[in-house]
C-alpha positions as a Markdown table, in Angstrom:
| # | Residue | x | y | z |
|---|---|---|---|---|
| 1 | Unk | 91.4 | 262.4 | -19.1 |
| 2 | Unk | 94.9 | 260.7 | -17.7 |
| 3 | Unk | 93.5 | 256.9 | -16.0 |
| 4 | Unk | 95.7 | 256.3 | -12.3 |
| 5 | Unk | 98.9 | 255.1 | -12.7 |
| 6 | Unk | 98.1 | 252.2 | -10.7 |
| 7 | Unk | 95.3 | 251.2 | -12.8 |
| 8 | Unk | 95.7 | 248.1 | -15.3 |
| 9 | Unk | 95.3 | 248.7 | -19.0 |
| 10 | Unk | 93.5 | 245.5 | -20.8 |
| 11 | Unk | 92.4 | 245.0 | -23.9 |
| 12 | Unk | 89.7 | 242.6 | -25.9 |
| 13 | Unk | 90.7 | 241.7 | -29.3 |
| 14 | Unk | 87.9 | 240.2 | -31.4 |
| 15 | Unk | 88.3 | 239.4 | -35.4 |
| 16 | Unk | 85.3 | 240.2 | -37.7 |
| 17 | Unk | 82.9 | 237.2 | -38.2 |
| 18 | Unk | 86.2 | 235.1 | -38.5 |
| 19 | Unk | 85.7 | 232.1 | -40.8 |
| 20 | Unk | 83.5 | 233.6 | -42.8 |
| 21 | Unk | 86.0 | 236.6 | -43.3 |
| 22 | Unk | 88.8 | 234.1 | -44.2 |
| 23 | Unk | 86.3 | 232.7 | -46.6 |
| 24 | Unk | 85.8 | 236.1 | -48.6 |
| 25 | Unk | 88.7 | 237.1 | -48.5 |
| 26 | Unk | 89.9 | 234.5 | -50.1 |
| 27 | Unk | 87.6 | 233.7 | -52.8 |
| 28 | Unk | 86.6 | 237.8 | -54.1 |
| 29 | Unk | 83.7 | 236.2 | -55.6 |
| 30 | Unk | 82.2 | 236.3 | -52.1 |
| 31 | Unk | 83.0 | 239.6 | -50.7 |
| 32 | Unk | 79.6 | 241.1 | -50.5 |
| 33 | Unk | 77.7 | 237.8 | -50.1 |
| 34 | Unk | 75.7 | 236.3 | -47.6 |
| 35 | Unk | 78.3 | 233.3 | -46.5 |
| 36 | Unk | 77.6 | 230.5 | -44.0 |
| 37 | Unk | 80.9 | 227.8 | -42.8 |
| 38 | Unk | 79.1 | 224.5 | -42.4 |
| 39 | Unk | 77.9 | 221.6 | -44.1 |
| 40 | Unk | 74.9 | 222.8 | -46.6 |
| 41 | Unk | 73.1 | 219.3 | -46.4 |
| 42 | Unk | 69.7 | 218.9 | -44.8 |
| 43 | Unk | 71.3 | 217.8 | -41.9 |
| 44 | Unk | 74.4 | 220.5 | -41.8 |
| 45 | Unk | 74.8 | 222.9 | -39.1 |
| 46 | Unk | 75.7 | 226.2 | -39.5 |
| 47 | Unk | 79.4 | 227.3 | -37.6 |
| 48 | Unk | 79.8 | 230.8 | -38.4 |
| 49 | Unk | 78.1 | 233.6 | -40.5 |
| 50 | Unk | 79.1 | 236.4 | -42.5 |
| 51 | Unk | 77.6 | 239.4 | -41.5 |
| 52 | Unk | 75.7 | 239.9 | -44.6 |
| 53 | Unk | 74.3 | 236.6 | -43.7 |
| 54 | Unk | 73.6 | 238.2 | -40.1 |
| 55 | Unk | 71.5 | 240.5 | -41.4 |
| 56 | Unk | 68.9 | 237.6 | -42.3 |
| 57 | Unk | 68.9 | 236.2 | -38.8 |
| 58 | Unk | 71.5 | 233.3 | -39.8 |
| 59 | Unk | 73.4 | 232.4 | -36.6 |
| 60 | Unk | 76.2 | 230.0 | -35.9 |
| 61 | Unk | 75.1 | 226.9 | -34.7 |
| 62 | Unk | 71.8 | 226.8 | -36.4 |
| 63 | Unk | 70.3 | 224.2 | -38.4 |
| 64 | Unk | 71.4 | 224.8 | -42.1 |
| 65 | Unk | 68.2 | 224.5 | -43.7 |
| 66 | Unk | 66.6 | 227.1 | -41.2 |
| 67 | Unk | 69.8 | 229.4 | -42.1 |
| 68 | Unk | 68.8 | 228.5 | -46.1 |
| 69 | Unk | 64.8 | 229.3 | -45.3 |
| 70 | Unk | 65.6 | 232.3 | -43.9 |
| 71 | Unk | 68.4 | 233.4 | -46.2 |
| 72 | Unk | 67.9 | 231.7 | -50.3 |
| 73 | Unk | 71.0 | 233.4 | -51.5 |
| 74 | Unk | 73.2 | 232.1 | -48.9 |
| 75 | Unk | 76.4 | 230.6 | -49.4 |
| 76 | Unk | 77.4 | 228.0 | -47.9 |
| 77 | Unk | 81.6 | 226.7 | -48.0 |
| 78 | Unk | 83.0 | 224.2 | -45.9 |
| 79 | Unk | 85.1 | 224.7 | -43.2 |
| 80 | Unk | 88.8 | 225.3 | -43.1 |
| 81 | Unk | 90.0 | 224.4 | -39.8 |
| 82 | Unk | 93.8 | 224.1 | -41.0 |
| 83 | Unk | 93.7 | 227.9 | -42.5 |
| 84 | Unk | 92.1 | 229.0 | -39.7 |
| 85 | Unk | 94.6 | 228.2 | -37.3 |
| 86 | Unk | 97.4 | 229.5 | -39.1 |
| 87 | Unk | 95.6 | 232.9 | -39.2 |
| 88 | Unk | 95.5 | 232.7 | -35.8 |
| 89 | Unk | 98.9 | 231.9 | -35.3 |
| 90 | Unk | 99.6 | 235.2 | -37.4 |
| 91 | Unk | 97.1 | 237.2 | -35.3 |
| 92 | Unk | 99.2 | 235.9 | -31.9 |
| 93 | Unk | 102.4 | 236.6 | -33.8 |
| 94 | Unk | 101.3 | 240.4 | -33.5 |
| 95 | Unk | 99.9 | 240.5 | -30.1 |
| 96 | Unk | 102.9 | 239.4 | -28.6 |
| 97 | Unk | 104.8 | 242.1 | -30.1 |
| 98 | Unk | 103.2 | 244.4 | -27.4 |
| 99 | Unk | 102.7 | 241.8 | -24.3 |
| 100 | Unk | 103.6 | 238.3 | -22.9 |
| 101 | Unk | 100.5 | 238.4 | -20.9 |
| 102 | Unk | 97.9 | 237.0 | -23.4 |
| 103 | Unk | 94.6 | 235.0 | -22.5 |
| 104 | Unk | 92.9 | 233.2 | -26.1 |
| 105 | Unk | 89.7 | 232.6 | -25.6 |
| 106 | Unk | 89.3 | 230.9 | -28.7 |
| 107 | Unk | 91.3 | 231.0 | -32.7 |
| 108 | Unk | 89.7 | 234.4 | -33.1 |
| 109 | Unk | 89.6 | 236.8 | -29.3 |
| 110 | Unk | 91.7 | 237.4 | -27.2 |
| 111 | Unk | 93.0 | 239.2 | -23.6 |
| 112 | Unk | 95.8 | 241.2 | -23.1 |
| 113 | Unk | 97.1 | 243.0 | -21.0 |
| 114 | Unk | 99.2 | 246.0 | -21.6 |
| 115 | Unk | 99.8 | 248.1 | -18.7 |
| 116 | Unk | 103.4 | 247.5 | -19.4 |
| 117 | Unk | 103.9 | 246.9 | -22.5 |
| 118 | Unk | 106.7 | 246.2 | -24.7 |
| 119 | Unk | 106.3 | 248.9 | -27.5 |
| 120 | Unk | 105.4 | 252.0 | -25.2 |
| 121 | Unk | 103.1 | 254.1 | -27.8 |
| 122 | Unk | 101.6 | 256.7 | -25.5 |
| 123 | Unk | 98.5 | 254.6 | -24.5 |
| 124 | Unk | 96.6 | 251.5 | -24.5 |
| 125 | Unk | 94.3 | 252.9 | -27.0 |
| 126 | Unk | 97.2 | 253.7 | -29.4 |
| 127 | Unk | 98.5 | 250.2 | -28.7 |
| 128 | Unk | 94.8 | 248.7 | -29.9 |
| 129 | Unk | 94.7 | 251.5 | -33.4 |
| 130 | Unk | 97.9 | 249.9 | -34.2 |
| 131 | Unk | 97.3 | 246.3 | -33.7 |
| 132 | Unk | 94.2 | 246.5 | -35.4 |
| 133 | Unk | 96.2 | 248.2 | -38.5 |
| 134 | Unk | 98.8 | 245.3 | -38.1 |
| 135 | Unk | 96.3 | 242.8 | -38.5 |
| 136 | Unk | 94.3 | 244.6 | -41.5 |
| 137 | Unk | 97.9 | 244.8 | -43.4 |
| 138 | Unk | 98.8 | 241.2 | -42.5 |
| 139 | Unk | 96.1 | 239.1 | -42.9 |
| 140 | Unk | 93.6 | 241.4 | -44.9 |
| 141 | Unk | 90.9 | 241.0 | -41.7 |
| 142 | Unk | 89.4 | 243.2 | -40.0 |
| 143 | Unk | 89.5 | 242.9 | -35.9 |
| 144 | Unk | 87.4 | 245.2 | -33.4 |
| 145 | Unk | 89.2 | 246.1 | -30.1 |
| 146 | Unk | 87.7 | 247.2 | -26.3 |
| 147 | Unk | 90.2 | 248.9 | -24.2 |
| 148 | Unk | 89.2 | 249.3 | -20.2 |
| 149 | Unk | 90.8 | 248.9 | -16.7 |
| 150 | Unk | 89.3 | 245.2 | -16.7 |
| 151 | Unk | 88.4 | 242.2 | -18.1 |
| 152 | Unk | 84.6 | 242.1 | -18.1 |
| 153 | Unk | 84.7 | 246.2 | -19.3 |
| 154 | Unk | 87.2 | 245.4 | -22.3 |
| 155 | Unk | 84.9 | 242.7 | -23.5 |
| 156 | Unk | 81.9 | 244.8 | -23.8 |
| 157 | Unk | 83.7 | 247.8 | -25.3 |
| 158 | Unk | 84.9 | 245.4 | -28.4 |
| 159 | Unk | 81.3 | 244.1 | -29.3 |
| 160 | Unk | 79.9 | 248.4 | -28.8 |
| 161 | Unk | 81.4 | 249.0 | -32.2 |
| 162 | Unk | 81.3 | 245.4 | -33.9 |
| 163 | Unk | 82.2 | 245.5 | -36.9 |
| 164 | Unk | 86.1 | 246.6 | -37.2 |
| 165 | Unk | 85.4 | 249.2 | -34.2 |
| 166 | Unk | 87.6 | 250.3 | -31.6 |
| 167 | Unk | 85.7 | 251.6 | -28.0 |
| 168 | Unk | 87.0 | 252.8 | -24.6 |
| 169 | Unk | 85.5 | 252.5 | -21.3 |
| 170 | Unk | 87.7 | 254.5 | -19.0 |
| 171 | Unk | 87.5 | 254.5 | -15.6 |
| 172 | Unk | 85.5 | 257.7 | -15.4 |
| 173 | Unk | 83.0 | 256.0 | -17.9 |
| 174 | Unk | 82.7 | 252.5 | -16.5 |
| 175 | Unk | 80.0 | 252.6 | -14.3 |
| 176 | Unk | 77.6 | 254.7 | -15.8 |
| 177 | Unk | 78.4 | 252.5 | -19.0 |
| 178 | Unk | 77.3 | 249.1 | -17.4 |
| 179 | Unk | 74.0 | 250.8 | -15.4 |
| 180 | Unk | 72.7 | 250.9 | -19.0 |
| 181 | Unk | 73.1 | 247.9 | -20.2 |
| 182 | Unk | 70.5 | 245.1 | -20.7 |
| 183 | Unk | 71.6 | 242.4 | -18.5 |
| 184 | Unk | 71.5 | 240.2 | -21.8 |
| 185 | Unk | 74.3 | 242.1 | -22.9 |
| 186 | Unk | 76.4 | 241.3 | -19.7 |
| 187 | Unk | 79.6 | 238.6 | -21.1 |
| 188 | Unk | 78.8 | 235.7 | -18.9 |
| 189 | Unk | 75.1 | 236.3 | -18.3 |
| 190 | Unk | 73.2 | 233.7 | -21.0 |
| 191 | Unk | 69.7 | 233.3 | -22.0 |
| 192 | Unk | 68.8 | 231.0 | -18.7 |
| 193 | Unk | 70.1 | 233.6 | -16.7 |
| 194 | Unk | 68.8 | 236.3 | -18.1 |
| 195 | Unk | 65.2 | 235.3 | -17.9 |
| 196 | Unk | 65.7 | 234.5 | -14.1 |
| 197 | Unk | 66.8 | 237.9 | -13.3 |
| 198 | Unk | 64.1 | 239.5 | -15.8 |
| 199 | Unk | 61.7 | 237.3 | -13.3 |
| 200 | Unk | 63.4 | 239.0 | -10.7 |
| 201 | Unk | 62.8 | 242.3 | -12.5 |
| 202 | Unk | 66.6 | 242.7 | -12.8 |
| 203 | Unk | 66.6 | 244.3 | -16.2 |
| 204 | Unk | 69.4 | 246.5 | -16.5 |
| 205 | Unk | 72.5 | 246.9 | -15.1 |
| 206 | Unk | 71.4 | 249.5 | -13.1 |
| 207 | Unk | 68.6 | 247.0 | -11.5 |
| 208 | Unk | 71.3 | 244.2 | -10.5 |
| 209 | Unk | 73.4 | 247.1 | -8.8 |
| 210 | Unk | 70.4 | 247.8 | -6.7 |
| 211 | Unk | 70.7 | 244.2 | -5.6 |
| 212 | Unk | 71.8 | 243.3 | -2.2 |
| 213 | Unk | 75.2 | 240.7 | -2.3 |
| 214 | Unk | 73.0 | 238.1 | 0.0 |
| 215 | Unk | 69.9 | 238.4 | -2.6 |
| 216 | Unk | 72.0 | 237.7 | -5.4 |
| 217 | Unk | 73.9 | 234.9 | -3.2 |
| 218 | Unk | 70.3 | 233.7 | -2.6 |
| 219 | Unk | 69.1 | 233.6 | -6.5 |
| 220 | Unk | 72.2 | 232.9 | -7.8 |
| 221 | Unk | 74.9 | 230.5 | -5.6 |
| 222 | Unk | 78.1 | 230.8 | -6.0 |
| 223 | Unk | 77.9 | 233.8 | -9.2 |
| 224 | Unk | 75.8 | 235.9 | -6.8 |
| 225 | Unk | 79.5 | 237.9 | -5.9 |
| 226 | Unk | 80.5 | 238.3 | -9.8 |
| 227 | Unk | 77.4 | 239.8 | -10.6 |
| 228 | Unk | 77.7 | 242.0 | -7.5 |
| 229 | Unk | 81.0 | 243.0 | -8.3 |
| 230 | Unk | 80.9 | 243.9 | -12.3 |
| 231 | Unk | 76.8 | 245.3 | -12.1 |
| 232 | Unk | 79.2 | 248.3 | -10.0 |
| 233 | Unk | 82.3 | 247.9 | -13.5 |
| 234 | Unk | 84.6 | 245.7 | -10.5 |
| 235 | Unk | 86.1 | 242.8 | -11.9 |
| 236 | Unk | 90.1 | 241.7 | -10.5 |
| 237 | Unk | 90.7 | 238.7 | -12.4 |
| 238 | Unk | 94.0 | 238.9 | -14.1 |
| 239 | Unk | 94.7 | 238.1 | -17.8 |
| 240 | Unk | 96.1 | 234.1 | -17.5 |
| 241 | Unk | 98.7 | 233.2 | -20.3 |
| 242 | Unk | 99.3 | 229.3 | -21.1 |
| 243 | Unk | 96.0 | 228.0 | -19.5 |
| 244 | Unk | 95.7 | 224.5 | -19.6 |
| 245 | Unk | 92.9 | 222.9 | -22.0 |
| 246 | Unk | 90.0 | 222.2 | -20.3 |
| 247 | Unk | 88.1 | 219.8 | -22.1 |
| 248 | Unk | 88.8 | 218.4 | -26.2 |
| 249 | Unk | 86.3 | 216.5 | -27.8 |
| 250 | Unk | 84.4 | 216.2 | -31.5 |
| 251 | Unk | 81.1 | 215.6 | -32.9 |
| 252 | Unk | 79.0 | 214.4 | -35.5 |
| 253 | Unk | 75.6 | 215.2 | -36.7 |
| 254 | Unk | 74.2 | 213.0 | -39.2 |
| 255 | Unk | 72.9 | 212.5 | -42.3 |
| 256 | Unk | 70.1 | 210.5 | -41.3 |
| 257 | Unk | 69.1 | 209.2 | -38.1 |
| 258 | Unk | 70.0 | 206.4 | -36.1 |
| 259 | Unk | 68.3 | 203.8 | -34.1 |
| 260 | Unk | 69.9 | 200.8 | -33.2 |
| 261 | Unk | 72.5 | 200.2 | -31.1 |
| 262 | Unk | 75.2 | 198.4 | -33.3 |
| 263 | Unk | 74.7 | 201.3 | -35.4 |
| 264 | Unk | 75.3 | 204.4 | -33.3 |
| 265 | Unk | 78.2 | 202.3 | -31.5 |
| 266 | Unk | 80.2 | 202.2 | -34.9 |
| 267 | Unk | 79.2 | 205.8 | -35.9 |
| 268 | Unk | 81.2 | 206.7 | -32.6 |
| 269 | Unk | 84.4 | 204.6 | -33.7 |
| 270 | Unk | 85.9 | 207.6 | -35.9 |
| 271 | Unk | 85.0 | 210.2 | -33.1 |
| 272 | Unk | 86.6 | 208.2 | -30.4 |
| 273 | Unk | 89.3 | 208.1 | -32.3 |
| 274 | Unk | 89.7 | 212.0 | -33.2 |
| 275 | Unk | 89.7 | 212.2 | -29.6 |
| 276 | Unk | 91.7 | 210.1 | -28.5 |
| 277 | Unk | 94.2 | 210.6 | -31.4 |
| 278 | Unk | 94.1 | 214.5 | -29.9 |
| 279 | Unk | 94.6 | 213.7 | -26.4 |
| 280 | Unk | 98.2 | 211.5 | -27.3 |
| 281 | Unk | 99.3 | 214.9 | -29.4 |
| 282 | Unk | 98.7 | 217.0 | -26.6 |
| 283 | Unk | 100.1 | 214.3 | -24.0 |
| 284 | Unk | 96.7 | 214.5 | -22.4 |
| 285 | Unk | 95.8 | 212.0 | -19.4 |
| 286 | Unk | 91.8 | 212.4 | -19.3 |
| 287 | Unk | 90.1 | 211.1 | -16.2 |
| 288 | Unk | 86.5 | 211.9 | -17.3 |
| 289 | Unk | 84.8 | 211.2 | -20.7 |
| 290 | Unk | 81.0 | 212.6 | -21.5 |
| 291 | Unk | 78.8 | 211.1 | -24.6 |
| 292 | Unk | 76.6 | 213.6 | -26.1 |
| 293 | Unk | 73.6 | 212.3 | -27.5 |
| 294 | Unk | 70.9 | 215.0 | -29.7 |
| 295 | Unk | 67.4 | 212.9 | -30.8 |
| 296 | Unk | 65.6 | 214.2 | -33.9 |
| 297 | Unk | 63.5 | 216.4 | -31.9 |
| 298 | Unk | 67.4 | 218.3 | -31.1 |
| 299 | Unk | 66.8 | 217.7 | -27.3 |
| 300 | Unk | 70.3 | 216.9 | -25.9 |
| 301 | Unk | 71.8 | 214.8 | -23.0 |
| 302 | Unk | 75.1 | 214.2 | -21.3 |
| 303 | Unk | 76.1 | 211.0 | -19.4 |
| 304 | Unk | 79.9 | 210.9 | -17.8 |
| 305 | Unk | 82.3 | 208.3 | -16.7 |
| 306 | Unk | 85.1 | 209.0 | -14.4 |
| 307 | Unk | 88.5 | 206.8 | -13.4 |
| 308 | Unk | 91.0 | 208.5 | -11.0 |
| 309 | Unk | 93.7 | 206.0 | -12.6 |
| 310 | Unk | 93.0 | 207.4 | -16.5 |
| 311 | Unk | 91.3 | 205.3 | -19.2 |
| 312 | Unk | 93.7 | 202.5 | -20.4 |
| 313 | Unk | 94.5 | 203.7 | -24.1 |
| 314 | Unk | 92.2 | 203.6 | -26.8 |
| 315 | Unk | 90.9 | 200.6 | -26.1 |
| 316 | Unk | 89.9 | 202.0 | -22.0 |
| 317 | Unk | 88.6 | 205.2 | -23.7 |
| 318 | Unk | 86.0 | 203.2 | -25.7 |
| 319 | Unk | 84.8 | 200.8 | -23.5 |
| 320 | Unk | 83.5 | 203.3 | -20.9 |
| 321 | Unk | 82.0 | 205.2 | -24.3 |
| 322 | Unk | 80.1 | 201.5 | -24.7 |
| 323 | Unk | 79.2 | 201.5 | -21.1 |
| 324 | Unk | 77.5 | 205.0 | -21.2 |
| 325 | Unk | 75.4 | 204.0 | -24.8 |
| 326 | Unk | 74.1 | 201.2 | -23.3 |
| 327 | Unk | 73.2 | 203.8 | -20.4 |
| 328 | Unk | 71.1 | 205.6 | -22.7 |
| 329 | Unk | 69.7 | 202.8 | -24.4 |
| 330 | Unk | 67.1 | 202.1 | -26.1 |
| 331 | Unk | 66.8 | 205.5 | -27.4 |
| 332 | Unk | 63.8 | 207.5 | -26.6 |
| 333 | Unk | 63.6 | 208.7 | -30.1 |
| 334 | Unk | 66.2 | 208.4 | -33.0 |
| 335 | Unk | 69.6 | 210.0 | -33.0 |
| 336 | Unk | 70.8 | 213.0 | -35.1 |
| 337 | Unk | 74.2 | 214.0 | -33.5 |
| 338 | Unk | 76.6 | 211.7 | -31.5 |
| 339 | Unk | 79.9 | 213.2 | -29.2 |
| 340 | Unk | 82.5 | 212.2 | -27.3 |
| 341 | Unk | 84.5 | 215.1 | -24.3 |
| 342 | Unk | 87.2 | 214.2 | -22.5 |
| 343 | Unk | 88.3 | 215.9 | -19.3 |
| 344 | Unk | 89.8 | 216.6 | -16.1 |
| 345 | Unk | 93.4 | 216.2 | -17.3 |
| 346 | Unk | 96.1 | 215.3 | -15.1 |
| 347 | Unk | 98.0 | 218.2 | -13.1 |
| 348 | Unk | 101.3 | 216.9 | -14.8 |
| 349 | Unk | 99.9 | 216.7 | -17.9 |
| 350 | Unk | 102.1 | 219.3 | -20.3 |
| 351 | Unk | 99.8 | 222.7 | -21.2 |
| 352 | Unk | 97.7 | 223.0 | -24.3 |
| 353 | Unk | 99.5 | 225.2 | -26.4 |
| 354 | Unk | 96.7 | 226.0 | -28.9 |
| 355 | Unk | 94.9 | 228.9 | -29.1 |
| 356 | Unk | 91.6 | 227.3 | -28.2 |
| 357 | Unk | 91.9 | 226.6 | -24.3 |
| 358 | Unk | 88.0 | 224.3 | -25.2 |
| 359 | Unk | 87.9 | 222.6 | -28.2 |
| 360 | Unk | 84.5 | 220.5 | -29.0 |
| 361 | Unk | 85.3 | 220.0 | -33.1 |
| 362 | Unk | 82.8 | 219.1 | -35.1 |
| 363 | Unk | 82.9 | 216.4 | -37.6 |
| 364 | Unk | 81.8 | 216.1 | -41.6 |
């Protein structure tokens, strides 16, 4: 069936369990293996999983040796941040054969939209089949693609046939398609909010439809109209090309506790300076930097500092770093994972030309 002329063609682009894929298929020894990226030590973290690894319960950002109880064959290789970016930049490379309108999410998924595109193959879904070919043939990855008439729709039709899958949600199918789907599944809808609408006895997409806009506006602020809007397949926001970065930040967990103050100050001397080195590269003015602190029982907290003028250099950046660890000391328990986020960038600041619009690197 032909979609309206009028109606917009997006598509989701998602590679295959990325850094682990990169991994394997670049050491064959791996290809078939359960593979974790991350540090393997007791206190390593796990940040991506192969799917053979999936199939043990091993997720990204899980405690490595949780990952290692669950799975005693797996793998683990550290990560290559350096290769992954240039894949990326490869991956890019292709989608902007077919559109200038392209929204990364992060180094591996991506928006775009194609309702006009440059290469006019027939169809959007023709235009997906032969991305996804380009990017097998290139880079020797796999990628799964969702075409629909929007953004929320494309997104769920690339994880319906994860992995190296291609699904459609046309216009005709949209609705009925998100009426039965677990409200889990919805992008945008995580584990906090789930439960609350489960307590609501929203359990479906099919429940949240029968939701009146001022109960949702009630339960849910200022998301109430979103979930209105895409529980009936509506969602108008257009695919954004060169957004400007958010936040950047790293973060270290490690390899045994800390306690006193002296001591967690200088463990956040190199990570101040990752950021700060990656705020002059990107000509980055921050006016607001968060510490995150995790204890040993992994509980977390956030304290921020703000200055409308900008922190003075390096130097500005870590003193109001100092002032918000003495904020949280003494600790309540010991410390396994220190961070530092900058944010709220100046307006004239120049656009973050990366492919990751939020970085929060991790470090070790």
């Amino acid at each position: 069936m032909a979609w309206p002329a009028e109606t917009r063609r997006i598509l989701h682009v998602d590679m295959d369990a990325f850094y682990a894929s990169v991994e394997q298929r670049d050491a064959p020894e791996l290809r078939g293996r359960p593979v974790a990226v991350g540090g393997s030590r007791e206190r390593g973290v796990v940040a991506a999983a192969s799917y053979e690894a999936r199939r043990f319960g091993v997720r990204s950002a899980m405690p490595s040796v949780t990952a290692r109880r669950l799975c005693p064959a797996l793998v683990f290789v550290p990560p290559r941040f350096d290769v992954y970016k240039a894949v990326s930049r490869q991956v890019r490379a292709i989608f902007e054969d077919y559109t200038g309108l392209i929204q990364p999410l992060s180094l591996d998924e991506a928006y775009l939209d194609v309702t006009e595109p440059k290469r006019a193959l027939g169809s959007a879904t023709a235009i997906a089949r032969e991305i996804r070919a380009r990017i097998r043939d290139e880079t020797g990855l796999t990628a799964s693609a969702g075409v629909s008439y929007n953004k929320f729709l494309a997104k769920l039709a690339s994880d319906h046939r994860k992995p190296d899958g291609l699904f459609v949600i046309t216009p005709a199918l949209g609705p009925g398609f998100v009426e039965a789907l677990d409200v889990a599944k919805f992008h945008g809808v995580g584990p906090v909010t789930a439960a609350k609408m489960r307590g609501l006895g929203i359990e479906t997409g099919l429940d949240l439809r029968a939701c009146t806009l001022p109960f949702l506006v009630r339960h849910f602020g200022k998301a109430g109209p979103h979930y209105h809007a895409i529980a009936r397949g509506l969602d108008d926001r257009p695919v954004v090309t060169d957004r400007p970065r958010k936040s950047l930040g790293a973060e270290n967990t490690f390899s045994r506790d800390l306690v006193g103050f002296d001591e967690a100050l200088a463990a956040l001397a190199p990570i101040i300076d990752k950021v700060w080195a990656g705020t002059e590269r990107g000509g980055l003015a921050a006016r607001t930097v968060t510490l995150k602190v995790k204890f040993s029982d992994f509980s977390l907290i956030t304290r921020a500092a703000s200055s409308e003028r900008g922190f003075a250099g390096r130097a500005g950046l870590a003193s109001a770093v100092t002032g918000l660890l003495r904020g949280v000391f003494p600790f309540r328990l010991s410390v396994r994972l220190l961070g530092v986020s900058v944010s709220r960038f100046d307006d004239t600041t120049a656009p973050e030309q990366a492919l990751t619009p939020d970085l929060f690197e991790r470090l070790g």
